[in-house]
N, C-alpha and C positions, 0 to 999 in steps of 0.2 A: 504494500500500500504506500503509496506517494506521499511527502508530505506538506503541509502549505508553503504554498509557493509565495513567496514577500513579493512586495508592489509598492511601488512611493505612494500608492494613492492610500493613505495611512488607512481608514475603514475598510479596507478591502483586507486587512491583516489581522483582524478580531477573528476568534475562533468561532462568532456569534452570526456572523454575516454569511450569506448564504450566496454572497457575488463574489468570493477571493478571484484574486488571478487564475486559482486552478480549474475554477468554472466558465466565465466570459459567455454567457449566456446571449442570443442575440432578439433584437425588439425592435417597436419602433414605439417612439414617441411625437408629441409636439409638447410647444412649452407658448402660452399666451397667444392660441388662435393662428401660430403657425403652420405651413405644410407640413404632411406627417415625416420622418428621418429614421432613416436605420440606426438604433444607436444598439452599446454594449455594455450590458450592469457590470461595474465593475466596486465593488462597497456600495458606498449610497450614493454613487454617483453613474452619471450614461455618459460613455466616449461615445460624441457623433463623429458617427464615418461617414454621411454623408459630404460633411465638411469635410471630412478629407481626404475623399475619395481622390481627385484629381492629382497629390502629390505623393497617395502613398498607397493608395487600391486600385490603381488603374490596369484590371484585367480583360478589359476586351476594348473595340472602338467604341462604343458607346457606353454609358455610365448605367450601372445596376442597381445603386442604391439611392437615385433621384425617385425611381418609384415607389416608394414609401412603402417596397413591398421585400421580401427577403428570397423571393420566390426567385428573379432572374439571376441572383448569388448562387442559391442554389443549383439552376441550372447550368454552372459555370463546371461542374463535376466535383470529385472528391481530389484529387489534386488541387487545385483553388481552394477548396475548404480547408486542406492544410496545411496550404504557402500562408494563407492569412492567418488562420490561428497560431500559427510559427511570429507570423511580424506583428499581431497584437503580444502575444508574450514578449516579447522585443523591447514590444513600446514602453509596455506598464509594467516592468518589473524592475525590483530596486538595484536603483543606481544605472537606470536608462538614459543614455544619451538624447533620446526622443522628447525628456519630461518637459522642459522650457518650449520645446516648439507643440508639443499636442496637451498640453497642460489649461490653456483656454478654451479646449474644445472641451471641457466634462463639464456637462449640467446636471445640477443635483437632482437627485429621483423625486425627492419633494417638491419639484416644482415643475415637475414634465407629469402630462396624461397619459399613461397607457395606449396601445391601441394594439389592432388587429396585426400582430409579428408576420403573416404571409394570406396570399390569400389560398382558400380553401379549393382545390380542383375538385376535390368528390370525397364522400364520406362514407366509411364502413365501417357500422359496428361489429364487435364479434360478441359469444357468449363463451370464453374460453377461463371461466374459474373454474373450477372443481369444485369446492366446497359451495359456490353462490349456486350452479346448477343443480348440486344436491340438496340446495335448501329450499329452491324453488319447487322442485319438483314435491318436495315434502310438505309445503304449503301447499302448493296446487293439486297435486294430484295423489295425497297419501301416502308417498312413497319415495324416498331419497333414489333410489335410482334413475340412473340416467339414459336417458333416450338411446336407441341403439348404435345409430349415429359418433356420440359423442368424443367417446375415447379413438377416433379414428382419423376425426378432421375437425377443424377448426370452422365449429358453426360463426354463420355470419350474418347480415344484413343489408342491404345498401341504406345509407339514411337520406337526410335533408342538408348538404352542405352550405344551403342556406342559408340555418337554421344553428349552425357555428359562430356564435359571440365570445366578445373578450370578455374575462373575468373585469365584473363590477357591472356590465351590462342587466338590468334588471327583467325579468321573467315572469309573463303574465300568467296565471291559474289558465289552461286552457278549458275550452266550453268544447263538448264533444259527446257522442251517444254515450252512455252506457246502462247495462242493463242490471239490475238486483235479480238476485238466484231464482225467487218466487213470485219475478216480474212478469206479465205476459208479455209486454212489450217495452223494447228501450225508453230511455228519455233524456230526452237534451240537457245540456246545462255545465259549469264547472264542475269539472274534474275534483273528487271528496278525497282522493287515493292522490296524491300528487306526492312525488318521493323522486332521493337523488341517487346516482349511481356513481361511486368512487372509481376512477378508470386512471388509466396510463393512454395517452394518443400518441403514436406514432407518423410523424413526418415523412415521409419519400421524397423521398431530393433527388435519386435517379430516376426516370421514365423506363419500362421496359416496352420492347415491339410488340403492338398490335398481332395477337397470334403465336410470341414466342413465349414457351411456357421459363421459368426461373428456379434456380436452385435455390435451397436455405441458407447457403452462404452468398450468393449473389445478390437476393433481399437482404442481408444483415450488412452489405455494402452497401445498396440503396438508400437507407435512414438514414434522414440527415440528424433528426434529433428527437426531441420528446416534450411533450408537455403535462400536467396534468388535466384531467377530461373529464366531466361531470354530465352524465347521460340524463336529463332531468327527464323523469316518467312517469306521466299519468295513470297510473295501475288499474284502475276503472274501466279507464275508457280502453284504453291496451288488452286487459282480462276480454271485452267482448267482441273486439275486432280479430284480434290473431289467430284463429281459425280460419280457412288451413293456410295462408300465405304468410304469416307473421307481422312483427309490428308496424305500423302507421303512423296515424294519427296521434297514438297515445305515446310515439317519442320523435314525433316531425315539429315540436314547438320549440325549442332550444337545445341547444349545446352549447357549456362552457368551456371555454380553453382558457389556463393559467397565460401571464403575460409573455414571460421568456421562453424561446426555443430552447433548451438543453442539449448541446451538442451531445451528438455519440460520441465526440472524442472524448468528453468532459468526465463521462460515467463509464470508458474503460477498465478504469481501475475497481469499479463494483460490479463488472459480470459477476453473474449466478447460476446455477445450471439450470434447468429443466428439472422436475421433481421426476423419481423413477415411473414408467412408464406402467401401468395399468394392465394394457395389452401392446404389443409391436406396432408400431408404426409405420406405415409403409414407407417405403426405401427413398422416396422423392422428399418425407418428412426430415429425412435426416442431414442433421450440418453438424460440423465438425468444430464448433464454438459454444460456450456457454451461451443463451438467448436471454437471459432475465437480467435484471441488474437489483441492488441490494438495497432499496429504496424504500426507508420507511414513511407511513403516511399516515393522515388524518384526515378524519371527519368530524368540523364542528358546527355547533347551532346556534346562534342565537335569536331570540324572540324580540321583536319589535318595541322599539323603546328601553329596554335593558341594556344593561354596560358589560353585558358578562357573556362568551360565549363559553357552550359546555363543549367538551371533548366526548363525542359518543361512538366514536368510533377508531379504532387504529392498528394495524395491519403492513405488510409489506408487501410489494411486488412480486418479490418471491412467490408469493403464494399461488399465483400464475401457472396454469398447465400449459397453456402454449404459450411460445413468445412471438411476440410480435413479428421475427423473420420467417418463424413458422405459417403464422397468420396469413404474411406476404407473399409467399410462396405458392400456398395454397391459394391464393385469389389468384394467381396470373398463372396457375398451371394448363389452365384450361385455353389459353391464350387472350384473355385481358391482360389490355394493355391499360399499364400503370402510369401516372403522370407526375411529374414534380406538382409537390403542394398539396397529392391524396394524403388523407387523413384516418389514420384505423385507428378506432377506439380498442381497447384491450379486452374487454367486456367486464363487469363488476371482480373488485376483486376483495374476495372473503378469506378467511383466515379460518379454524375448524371451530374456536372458541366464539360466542355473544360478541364479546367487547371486541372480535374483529370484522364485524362484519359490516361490509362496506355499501346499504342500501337500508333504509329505515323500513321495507319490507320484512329485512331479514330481522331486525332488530325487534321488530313491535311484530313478530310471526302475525306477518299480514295483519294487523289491527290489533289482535287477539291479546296483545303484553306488550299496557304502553309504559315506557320508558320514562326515567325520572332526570330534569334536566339538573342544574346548578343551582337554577333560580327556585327549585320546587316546582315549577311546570312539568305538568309531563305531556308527553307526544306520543302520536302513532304514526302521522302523516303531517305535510309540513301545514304549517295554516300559514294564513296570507300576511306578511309583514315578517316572517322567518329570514332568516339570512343563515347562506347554508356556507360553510369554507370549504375546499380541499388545501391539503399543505403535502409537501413529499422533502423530503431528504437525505439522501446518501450524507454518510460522517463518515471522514477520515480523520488521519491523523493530526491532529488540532485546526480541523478546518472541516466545513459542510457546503455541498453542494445543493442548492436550492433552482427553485421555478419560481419563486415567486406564486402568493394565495391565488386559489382560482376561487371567486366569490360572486357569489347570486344573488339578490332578494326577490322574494315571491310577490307580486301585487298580485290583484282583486284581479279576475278573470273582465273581460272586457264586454261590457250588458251588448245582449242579442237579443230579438234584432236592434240594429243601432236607432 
């Protein structure tokens, strides 16, 4: 294990900070009604590269990071991704000749807005926990066992790439059928079951061909990086649609992504294997690298107008039956083609114990055991004015690798008809 790497930029050198030099997380921001800017969390401050692009990232004939997007960096390959992160460590690390010339370009994090790190080409969720599929099933359908499918391939989805916001983007209750067990007939209205899902999102920053299927190790070069990913899902309205084609409606209203992309080069040092296999996996599943990374995470709540969020959930990555290049692999085997900027969500990720379970389904066993927050509130499902976090973080050796919160709040579902 590595250990922190120093940087003149003094808060980047706290064991507390979750931006060291060893991370360099990429985003964009504005700072007072600016164009958006690529910039790079470094402690509590962003190196803009758009500023200085022209004297010290200039990789192609035209400028990559004027698009306020991260997406045509990406498309520059994984050579470029690692000439640059070679001349950002260069830049910010102590006792850099670079300090006095790129030392006016950091604007403090307090004073820049977040926004969208790249834009979204197309989004796939998967269902690839282990413990969350056997708790669903044990909710729904009496029985922890798992569909026969399961332990074979990496179930999946296509969702709403749309429907992908930045964390702190606010999330309407959605209005949508559903039905009660001893109902004759649906009925309209918000969503009563509305619940988050703790995920890992996975970036692709290489495209593969239209038609050409990809190996597990060829997808694990593909990822440019990671975010945290909050699958927000109406359980209601979900439980009466997903018969036989799967979910819709009940998870087409939002997805949040944390701010910073996570480079894969960043979370080298926390590969994690794959947990031992159930049954064999067929011969295309196999790559010749650990797939997980060693990322602890949290779920917290807090309720509308309170000063206290509770901790109700936490868990790691590890916990993950397929990995992400798994995941990737398996989408483009059949020959989809993949695109810089696709998004795969990991699919909920549960731990075997209560306090890790990563979905207020799993928590409050669908409604049935509600849960006691901080404040003495208790929950089963979010109600409207909740605010929900993800946090994740890989720890090294006196230093932590962070995303940066991925953060919701619920409003009042929007009156129909208008």
């Amino acid at each position: 294990m590595s250990q922190l790497k120093k940087s003149w930029v003094d808060s980047a050198n706290s064991a507390e900070t979750p931006f060291p030099l060893n991370n360099l997380p990429y985003g964009v921001f504005s700072t007072a009604g600016s164009e958006p800017r690529c910039g790079v969390a470094i402690g509590d401050m962003i190196l803009d590269v758009t500023a200085l692009e022209d004297e010290y990232f200039e990789y192609s004939a035209e400028p990559v990071f004027t698009s306020g997007m991260w997406n045509e960096f990406m498309d520059l390959g994984s050579e470029v991704w690692a000439e640059f992160r070679s001349k950002l460590n260069e830049m910010l690390a102590e006792g850099s000749p670079y300090q006095s010339e790129i030392e006016e370009h950091l604007v403090p994090m307090a004073d820049a807005e977040l926004l969208m790190p790249f834009a979204v080409s197309e989004y796939t969720d998967f269902y690839a926990g282990r413990q969350h599929a056997a708790n669903m099933g044990a909710i729904l359908r009496g029985s922890p066992d798992l569909p026969a499918n399961w332990l074979h391939i990496p179930i999946g989805y296509n969702g709403r790439a749309s429907s992908v916001v930045i964390s702190g983007t606010p999330i309407h209750r959605p209005n949508g059928q559903r039905k009660a067990p001893d109902a004759e007939m649906p009925s309209f209205g918000p969503s009563m079951r509305l619940d988050i899902e703790l995920e890992m999102g996975a970036i692709v920053g290489k495209p593969s061909e239209f038609g050409q299927p990809i190996t597990v190790d060829e997808a694990d070069d593909m990822i440019f990086g990671y975010v945290l990913l909050n699958d927000w899902s109406a359980r209601d309205i979900q439980g009466w649609e997903y018969q036989p084609l799967g979910p819709f409606q009940g998870k087409a209203f939002g997805t949040s992504i944390s701010p910073w992309i996570v480079t894969a080069a960043a979370l080298e040092d926390f590969r994690a294997p794959t947990p031992e296999r159930e049954k064999e996996l067929l011969p295309y599943l196999d790559g010749s690298r650990d797939g997980l990374y060693d990322i602890e995470l949290q779920v917290l709540m807090q309720p509308e107008g309170g000063d206290t969020a509770s901790v109700v959930g936490e868990t790691n990555y590890t916990r993950m039956y397929y990995s992400a290049a798994e995941q990737l692999c398996h989408h483009a085997i059949g020959g989809c083609g993949m695109n810089v900027g696709d998004l795969l969500g990991s699919g909920t990720i549960s731990g075997p114990t209560k306090t890790e379970y990563g979905s207020l389904m799993e928590m409050s066993w669908a409604g049935r055991e509600p849960f006691t927050l901080d404040t003495g509130e208790t929950r089963t499902f979010i109600e409207d004015g909740d605010t929900l976090t993800l946090r994740g973080t890989a720890k090294g050796d006196g230093f932590q690798i962070g995303f940066g919160d991925c953060v919701g709040k619920i409003l009042p579902a929007v009156k129909w008809p208008k």
